[in-house]
Backbone as JSON Lines, residues from 0, in Angstrom:
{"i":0,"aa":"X","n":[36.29,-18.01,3.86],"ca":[37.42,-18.75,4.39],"c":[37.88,-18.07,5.67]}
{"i":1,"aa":"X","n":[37.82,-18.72,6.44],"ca":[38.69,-18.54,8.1],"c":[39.72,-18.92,8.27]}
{"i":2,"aa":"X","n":[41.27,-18.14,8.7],"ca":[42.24,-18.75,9.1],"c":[42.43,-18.34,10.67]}
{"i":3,"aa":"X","n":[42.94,-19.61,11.11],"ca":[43.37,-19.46,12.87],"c":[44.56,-19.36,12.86]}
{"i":4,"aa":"X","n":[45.14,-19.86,14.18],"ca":[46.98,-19.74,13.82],"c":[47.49,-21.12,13.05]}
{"i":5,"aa":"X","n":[46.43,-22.49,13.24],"ca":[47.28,-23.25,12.86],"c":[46.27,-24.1,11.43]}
{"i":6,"aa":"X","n":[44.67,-23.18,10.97],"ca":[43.75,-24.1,10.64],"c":[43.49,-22.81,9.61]}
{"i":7,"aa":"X","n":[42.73,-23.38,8.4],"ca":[41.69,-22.86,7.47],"c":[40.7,-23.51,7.6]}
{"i":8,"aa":"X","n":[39.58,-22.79,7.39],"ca":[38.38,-23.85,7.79],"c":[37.04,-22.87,6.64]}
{"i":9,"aa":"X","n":[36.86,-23.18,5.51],"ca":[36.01,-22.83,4.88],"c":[34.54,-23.83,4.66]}
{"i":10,"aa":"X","n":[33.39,-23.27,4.17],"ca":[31.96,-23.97,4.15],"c":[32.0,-24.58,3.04]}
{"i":11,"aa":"X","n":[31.88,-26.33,3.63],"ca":[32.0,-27.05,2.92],"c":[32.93,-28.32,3.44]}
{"i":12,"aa":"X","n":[33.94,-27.93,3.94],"ca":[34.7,-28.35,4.57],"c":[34.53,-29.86,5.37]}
{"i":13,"aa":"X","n":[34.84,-30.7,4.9],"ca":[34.32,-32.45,5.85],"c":[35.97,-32.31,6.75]}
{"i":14,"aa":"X","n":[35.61,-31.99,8.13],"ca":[36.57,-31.96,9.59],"c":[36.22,-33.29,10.46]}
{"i":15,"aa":"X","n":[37.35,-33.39,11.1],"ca":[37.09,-34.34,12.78],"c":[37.41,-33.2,13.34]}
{"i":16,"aa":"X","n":[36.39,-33.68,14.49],"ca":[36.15,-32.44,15.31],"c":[36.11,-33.74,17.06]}
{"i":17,"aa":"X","n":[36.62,-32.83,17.68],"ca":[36.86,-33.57,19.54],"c":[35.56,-33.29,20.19]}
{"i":18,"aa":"X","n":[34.81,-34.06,20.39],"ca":[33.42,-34.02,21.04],"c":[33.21,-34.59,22.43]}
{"i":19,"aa":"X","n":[34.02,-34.18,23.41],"ca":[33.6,-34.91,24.53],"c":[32.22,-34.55,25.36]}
{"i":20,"aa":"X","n":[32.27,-35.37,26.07],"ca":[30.36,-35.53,26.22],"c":[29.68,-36.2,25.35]}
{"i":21,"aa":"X","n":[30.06,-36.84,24.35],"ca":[29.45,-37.15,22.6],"c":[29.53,-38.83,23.12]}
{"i":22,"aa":"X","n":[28.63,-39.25,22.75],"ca":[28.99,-40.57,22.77],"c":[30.04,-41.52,22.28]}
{"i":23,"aa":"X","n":[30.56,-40.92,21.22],"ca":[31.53,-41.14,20.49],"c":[33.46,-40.8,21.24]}
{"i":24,"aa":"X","n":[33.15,-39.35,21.61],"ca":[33.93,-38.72,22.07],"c":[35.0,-37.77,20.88]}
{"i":25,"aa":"X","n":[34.25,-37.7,19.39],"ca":[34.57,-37.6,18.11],"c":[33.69,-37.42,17.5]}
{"i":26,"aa":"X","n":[33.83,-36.24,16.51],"ca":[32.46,-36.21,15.48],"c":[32.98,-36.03,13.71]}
{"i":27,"aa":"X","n":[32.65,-36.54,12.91],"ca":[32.91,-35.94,11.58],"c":[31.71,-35.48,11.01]}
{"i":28,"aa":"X","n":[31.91,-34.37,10.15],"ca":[31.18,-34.05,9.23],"c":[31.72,-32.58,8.61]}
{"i":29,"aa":"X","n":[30.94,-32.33,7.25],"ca":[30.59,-31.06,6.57],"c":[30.23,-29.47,7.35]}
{"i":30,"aa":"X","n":[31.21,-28.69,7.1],"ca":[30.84,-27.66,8.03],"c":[29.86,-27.18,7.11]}
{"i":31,"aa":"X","n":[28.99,-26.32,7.52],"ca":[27.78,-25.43,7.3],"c":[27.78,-24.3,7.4]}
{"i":32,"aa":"X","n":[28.52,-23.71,8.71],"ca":[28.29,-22.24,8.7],"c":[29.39,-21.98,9.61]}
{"i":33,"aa":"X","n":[29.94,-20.79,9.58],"ca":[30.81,-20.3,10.52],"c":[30.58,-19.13,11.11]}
{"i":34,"aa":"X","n":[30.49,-18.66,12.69],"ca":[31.01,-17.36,12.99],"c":[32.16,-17.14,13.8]}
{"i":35,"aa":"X","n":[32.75,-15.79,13.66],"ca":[34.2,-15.22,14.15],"c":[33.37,-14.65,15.56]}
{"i":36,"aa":"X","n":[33.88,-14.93,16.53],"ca":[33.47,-14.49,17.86],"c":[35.21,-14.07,18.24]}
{"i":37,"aa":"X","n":[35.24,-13.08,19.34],"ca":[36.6,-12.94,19.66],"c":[36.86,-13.24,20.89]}
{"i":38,"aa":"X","n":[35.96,-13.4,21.81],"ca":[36.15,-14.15,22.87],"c":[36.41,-15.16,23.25]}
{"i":39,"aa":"X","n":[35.7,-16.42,22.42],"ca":[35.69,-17.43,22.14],"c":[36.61,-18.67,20.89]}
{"i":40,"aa":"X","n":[36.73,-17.48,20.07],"ca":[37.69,-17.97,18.74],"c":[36.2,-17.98,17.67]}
{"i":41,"aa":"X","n":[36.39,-18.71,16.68],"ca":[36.13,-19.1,15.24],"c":[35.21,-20.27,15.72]}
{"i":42,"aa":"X","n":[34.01,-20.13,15.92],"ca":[33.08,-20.79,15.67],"c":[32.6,-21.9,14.21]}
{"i":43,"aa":"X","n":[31.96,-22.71,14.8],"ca":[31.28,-23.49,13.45],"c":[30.39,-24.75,13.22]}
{"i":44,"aa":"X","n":[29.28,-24.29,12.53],"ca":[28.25,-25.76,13.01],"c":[28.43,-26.42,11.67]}
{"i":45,"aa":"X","n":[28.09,-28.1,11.81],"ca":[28.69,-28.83,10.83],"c":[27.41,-30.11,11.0]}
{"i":46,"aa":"X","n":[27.33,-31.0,10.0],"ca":[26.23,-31.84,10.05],"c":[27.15,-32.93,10.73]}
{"i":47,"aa":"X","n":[26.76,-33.64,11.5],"ca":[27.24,-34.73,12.32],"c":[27.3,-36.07,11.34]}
{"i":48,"aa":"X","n":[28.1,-36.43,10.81],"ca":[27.58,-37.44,10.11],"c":[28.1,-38.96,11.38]}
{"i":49,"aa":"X","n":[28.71,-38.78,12.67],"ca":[28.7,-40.17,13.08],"c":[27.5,-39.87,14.6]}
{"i":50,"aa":"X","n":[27.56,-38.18,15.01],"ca":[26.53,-38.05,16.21],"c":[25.04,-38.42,15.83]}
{"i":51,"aa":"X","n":[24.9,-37.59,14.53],"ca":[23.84,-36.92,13.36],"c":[23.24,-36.19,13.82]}
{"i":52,"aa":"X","n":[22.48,-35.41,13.4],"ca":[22.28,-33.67,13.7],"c":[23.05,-32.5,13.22]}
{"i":53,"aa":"X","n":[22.9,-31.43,13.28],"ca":[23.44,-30.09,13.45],"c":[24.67,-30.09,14.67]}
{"i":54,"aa":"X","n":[25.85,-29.57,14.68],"ca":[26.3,-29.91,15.88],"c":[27.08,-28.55,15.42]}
{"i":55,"aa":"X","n":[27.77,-28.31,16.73],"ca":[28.48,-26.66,16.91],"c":[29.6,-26.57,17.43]}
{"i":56,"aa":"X","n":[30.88,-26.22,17.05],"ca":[32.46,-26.37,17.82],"c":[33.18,-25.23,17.72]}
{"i":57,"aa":"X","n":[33.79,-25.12,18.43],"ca":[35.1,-23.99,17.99],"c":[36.07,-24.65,17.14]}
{"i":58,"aa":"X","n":[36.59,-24.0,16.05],"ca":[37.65,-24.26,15.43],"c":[39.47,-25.24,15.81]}
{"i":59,"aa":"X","n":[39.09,-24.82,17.52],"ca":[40.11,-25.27,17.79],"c":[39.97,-26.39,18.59]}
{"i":60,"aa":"X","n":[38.72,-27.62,18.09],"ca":[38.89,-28.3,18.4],"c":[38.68,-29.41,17.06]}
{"i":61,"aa":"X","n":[38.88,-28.85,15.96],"ca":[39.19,-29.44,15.18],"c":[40.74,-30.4,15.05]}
{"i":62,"aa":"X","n":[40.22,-31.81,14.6],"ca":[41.46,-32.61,15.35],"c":[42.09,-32.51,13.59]}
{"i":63,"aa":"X","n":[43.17,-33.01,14.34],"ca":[44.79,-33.18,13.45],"c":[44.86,-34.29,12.6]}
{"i":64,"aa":"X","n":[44.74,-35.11,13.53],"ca":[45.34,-36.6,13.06],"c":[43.97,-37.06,13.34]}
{"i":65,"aa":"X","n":[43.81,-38.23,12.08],"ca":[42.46,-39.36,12.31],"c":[43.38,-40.83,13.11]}
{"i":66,"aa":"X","n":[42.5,-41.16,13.8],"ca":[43.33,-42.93,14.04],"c":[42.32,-43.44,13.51]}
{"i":67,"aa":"X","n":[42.5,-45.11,13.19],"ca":[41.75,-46.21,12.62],"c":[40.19,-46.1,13.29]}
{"i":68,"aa":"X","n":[40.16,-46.15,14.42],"ca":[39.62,-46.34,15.21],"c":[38.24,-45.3,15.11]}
{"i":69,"aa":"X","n":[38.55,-44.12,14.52],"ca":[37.65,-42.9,13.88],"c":[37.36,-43.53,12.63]}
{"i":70,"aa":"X","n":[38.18,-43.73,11.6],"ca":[38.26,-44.19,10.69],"c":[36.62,-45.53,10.16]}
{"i":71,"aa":"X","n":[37.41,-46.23,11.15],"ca":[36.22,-47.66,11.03],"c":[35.24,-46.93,11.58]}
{"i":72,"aa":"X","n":[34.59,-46.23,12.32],"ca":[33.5,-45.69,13.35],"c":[32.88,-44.98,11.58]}
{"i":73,"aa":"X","n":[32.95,-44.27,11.3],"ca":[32.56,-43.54,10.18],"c":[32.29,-44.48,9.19]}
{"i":74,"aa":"X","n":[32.8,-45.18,8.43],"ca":[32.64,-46.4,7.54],"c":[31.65,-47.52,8.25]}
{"i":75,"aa":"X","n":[31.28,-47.71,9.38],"ca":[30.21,-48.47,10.06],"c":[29.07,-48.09,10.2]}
{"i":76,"aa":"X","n":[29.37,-45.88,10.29],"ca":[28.31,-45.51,10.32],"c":[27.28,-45.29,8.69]}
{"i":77,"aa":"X","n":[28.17,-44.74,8.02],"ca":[27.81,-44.71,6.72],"c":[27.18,-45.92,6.38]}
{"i":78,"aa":"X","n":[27.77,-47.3,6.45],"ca":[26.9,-48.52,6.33],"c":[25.87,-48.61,6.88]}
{"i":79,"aa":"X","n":[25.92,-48.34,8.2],"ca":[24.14,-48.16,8.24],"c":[23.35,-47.66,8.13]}
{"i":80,"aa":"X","n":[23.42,-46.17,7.44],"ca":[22.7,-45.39,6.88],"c":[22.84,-45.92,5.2]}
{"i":81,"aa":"X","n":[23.32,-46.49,4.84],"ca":[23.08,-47.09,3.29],"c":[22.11,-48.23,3.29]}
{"i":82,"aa":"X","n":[22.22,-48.75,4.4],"ca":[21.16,-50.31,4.83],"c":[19.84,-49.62,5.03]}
{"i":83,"aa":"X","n":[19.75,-48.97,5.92],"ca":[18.31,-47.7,6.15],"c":[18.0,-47.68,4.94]}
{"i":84,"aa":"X","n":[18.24,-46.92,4.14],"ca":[17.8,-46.03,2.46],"c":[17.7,-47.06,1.67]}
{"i":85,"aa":"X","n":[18.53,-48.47,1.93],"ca":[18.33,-49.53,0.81],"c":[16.74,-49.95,1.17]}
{"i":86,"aa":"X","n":[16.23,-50.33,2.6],"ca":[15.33,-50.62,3.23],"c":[14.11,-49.82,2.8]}
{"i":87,"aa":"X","n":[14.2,-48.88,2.3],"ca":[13.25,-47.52,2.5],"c":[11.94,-48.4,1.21]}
């Protein structure tokens, strides 16, 4: 378990995370691993479940608040990865 000033963030953990550059501009998923860097802050890579992949953030860009708008993006994505696997 990692605490920052305003976050806990342990493995396992399903976060929104601020991804700009991302197509999305937003990522959710399951963290995986964490490291403490002190230069940088509290590191942490997490499975992308709306980029997909491995993906890597600092802690402090773990977001606060979800809007709808994240919300539906994730539930659209999950649907089409259930349509895929039904297909398989």
């Amino acid at each position: 378990m990692i605490k920052s000033d305003r976050k806990t963030l342990r493995i396992g953990d399903c976060v929104w995370v601020n991804s700009p550059g991302r197509p999305s501009e937003f990522d959710h998923g399951e963290v995986y691993e964490i490291w403490e860097d002190d230069e940088r802050g509290t590191s942490f890579s997490f499975y992308s479940d709306i980029n997909g992949g491995l993906s890597i953030s600092v802690i402090d860009n773990i977001m606060d608040k979800v809007t709808p708008r994240m919300e539906t993006k994730l539930l659209k994505v999950r649907k089409e990865i259930a349509e895929v696997l039904k297909n398989k």
